[in-house]
C-alpha positions as CSV (number, residue, x, y, z in Angstrom):
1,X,-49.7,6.6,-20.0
2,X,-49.8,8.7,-23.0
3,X,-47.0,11.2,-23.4
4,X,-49.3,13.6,-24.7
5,X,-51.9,13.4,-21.4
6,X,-52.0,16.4,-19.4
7,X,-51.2,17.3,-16.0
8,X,-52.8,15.5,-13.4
9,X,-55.9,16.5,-11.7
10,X,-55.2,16.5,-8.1
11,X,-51.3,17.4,-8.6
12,X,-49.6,19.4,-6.2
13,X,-48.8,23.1,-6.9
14,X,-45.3,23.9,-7.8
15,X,-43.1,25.0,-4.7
16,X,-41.9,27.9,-5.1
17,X,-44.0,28.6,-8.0
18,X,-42.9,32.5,-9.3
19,X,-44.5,33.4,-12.6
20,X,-41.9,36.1,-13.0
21,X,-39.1,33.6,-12.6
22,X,-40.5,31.6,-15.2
23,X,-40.7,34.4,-17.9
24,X,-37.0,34.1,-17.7
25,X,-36.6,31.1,-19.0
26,X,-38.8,31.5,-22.1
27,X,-36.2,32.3,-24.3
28,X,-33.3,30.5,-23.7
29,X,-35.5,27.4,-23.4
30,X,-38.2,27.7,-26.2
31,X,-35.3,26.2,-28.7
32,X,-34.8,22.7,-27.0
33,X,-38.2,22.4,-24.9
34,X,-41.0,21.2,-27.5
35,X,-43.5,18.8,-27.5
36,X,-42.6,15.4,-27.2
37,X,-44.3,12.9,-30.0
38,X,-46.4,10.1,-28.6
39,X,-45.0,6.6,-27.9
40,X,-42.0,7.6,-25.9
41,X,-43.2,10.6,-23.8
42,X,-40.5,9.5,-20.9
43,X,-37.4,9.2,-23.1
44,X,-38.2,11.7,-25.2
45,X,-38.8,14.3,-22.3
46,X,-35.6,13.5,-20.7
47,X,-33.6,13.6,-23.2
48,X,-35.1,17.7,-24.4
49,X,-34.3,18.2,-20.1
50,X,-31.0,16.9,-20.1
51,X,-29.9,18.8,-23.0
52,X,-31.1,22.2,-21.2
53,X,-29.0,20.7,-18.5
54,X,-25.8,20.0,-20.9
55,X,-26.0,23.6,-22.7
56,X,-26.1,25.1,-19.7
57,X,-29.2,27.0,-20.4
58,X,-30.0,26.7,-16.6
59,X,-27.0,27.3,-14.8
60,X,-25.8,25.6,-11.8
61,X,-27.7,26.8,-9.0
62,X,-30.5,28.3,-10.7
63,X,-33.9,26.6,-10.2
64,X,-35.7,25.1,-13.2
65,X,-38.7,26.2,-14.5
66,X,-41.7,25.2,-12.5
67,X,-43.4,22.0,-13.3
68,X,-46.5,23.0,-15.3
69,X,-44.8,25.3,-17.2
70,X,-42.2,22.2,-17.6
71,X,-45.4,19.7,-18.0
72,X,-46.9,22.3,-20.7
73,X,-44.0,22.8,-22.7
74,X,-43.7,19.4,-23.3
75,X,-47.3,18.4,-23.1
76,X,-46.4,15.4,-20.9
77,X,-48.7,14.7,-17.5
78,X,-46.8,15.8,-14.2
79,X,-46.8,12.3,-13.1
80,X,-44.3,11.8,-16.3
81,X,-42.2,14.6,-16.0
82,X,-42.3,13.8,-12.1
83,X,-40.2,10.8,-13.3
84,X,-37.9,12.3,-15.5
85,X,-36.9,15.1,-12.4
86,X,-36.4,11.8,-10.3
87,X,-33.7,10.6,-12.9
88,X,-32.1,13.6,-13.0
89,X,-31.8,13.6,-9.1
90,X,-30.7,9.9,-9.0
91,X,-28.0,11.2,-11.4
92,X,-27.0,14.1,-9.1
93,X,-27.7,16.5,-11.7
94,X,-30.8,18.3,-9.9
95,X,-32.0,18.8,-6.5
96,X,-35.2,19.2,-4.8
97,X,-35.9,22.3,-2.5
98,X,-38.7,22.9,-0.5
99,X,-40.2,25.5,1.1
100,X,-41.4,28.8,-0.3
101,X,-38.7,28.8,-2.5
102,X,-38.1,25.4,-3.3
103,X,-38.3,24.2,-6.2
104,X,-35.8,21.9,-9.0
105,X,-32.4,23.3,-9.1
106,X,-29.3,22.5,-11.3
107,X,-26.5,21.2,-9.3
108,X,-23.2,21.8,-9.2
109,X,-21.3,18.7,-10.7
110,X,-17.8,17.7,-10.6
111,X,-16.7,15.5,-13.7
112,X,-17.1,11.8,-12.6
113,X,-14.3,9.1,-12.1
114,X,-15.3,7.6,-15.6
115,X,-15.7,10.8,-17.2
116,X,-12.3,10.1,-19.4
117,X,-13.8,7.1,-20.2
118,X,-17.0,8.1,-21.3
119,X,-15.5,10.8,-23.9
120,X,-13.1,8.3,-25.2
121,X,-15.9,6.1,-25.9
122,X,-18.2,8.6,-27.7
123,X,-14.8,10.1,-29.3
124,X,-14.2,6.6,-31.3
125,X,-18.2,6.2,-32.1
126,X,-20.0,8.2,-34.5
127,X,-23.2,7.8,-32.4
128,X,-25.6,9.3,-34.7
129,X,-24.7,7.2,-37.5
130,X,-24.5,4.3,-35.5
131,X,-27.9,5.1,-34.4
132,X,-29.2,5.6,-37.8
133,X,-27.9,2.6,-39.2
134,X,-29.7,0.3,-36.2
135,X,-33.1,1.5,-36.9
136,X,-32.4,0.7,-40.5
137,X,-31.5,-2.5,-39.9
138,X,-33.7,-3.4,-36.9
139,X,-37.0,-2.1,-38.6
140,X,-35.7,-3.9,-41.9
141,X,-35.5,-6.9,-39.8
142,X,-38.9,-6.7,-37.8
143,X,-40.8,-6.0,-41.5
144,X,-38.8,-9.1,-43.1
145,X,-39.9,-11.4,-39.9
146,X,-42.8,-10.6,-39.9
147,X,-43.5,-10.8,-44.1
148,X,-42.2,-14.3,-44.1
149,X,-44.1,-17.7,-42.3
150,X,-41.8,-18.7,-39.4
151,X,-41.8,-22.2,-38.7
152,X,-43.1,-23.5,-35.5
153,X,-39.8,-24.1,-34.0
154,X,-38.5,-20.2,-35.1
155,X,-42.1,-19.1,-33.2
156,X,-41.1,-20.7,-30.0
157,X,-37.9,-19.6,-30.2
158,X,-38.8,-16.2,-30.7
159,X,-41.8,-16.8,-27.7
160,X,-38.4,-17.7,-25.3
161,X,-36.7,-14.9,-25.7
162,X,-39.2,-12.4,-25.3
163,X,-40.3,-14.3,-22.1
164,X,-36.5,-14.2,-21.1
165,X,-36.8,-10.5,-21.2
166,X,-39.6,-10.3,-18.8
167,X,-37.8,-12.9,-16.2
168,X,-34.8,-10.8,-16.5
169,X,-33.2,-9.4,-13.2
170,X,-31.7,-5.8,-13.8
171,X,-28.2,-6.9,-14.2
172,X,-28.4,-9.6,-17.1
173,X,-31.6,-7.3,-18.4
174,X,-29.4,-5.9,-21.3
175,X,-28.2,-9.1,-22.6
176,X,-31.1,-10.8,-22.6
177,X,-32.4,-7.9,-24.9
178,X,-29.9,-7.9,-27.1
179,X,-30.4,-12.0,-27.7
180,X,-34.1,-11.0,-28.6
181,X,-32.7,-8.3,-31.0
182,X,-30.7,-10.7,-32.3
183,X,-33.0,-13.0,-32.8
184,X,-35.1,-11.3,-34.8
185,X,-32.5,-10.5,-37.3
186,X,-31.0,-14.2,-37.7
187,X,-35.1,-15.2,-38.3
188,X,-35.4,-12.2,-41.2
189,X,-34.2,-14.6,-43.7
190,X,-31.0,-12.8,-44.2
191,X,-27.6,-13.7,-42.9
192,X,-25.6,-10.6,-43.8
193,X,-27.8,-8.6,-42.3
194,X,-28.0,-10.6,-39.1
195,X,-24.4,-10.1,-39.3
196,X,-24.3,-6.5,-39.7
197,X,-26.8,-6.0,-37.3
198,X,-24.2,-7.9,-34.5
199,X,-21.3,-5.7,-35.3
200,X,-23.9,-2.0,-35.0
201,X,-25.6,-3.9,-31.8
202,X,-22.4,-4.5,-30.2
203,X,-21.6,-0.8,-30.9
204,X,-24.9,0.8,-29.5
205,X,-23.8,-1.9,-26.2
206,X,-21.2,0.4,-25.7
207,X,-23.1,3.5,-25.3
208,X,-26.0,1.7,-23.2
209,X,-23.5,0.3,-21.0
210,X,-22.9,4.4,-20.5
211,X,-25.7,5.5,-18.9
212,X,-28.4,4.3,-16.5
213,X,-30.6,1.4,-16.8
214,X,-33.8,3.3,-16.2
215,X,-37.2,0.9,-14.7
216,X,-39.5,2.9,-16.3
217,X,-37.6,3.0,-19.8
218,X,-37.5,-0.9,-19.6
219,X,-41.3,-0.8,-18.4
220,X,-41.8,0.4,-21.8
221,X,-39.4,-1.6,-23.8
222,X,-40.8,-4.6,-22.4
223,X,-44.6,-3.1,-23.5
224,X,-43.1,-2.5,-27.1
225,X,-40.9,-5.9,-27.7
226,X,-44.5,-7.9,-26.7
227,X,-46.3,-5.5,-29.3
228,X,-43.6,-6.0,-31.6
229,X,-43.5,-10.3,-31.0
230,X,-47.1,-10.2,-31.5
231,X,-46.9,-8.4,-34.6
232,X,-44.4,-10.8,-36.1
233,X,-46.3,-13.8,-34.9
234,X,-49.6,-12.5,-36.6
235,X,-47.7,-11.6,-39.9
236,X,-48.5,-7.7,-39.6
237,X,-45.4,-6.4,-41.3
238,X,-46.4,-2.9,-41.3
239,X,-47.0,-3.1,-37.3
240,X,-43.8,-4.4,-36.8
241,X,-42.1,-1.8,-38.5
242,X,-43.5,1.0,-37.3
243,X,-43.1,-0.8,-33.3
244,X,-39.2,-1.4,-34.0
245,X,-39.1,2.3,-35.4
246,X,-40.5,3.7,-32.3
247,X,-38.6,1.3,-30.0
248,X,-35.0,2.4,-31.8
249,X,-36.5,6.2,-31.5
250,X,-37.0,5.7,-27.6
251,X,-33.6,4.0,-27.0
252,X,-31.7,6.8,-29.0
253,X,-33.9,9.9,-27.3
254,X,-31.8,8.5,-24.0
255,X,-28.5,8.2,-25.8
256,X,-28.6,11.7,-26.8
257,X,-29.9,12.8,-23.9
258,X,-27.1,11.2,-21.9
259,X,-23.7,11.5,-24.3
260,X,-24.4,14.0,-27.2
């Protein structure tokens, strides 16, 4: 689905739905809510949410903009952003009210048992630099793969651990992606970068293995690694690339969303 598709025909109206309640948000919210770009509508969308949620630009208690005006804002359908309000519920960060005035509302969160954790974690990690420094690597990686003729035995290899990926179950999901990371950046041609690429991989681990694994983020990651695989496979550097670049884009949207 396109991030940039518009509400659905057919959707519900908002519960609760109060125009005047909405003007109230248009200020503190215009700063964060924007439109997402397309390729990673979901992540992208969840992450500008969170951070209303994390500045505490709707406060605990107070109900959330209604959905078209959310949907609008960040020209996503209301199927998508439907989604993204499910996370957040999952998450305990929202509630859903209904009635004639339901609507989304911010809960009321006590700090979690790992909470300590968590901030030590982000405390020792630069996570925007070690963010940066992926995507340089993993689209350098993708480009050189994909520039250079991989022997059959490197092309099966490379078929296996894509198709590992889409056998995965939930809990061994995130190592099996980071073995197909991996191995595109040992089959680049370069062994310093593979190795580099190991040490900031290992890092980023650490902040996945802080949030959620999310279905319908995987969904998508799973859509982009066979783009990416087939782009390699056909020698289209410049597709490779720019795939990798959006698949790093997605995966940091949800680590900022989540820890910054």
């Amino acid at each position: 689905m396109s991030s940039n598709e518009k509400y659905d025909e057919g959707d519900r109206p908002d519960e609760g739905h109060d125009e005047g309640h909405e003007a109230r948000h248009d200020d503190r919210l215009t700063a964060v809510l924007r439109p997402v770009r397309a390729g990673n509508g979901f992540e992208e969308a969840l992450e500008q949410v969170l951070q209303v949620l994390r500045l505490g630009l709707v406060p605990a208690g107070e109900r959330l903009p209604a959905e078209r005006e959310l949907a609008d804002r960040l020209r996503i359908s209301r199927v998508t952003l439907r989604e993204v309000l499910k996370v957040l519920q999952e998450q305990g960060l929202v509630e859903s009210r209904r009635g004639r005035y339901g609507g989304t509302f911010v809960c009321r969160r006590p700090d979690s048992p790992g909470g300590a954790e968590l901030r030590r974690r982000i405390g020792d990690l630069d996570v925007e630099d070690a963010l940066r420094f992926r995507e340089v690597l993993e689209v350098g990686a993708a480009g050189l793969c994909a520039a250079r003729p991989l022997h059959d035995q490197d092309a099966t290899r490379l078929r296996e651990a894509l198709a590992a990926t889409h056998d995965a179950p939930l809990a061994d999901y995130r190592r099996r992606d980071t073995l197909l990371h991996l191995t595109l950046a040992e089959l680049s041609g370069s062994p310093r970068l593979a190795a580099q690429y190991a040490a900031v991989r290992a890092e980023v681990n650490e902040l996945l293995d802080c949030i959620p694994l999310l279905v319908r983020n995987l969904e998508h990651s799973q859509s982009q690694h066979t783009a990416l695989v087939d782009a390699v496979l056909s020698g289209d550097a410049q597709a490779a690339r720019a795939t990798m670049r959006e698949h790093c884009s997605g995966t940091a949207a949800l680590l900022r969303g989540f820890l910054t």
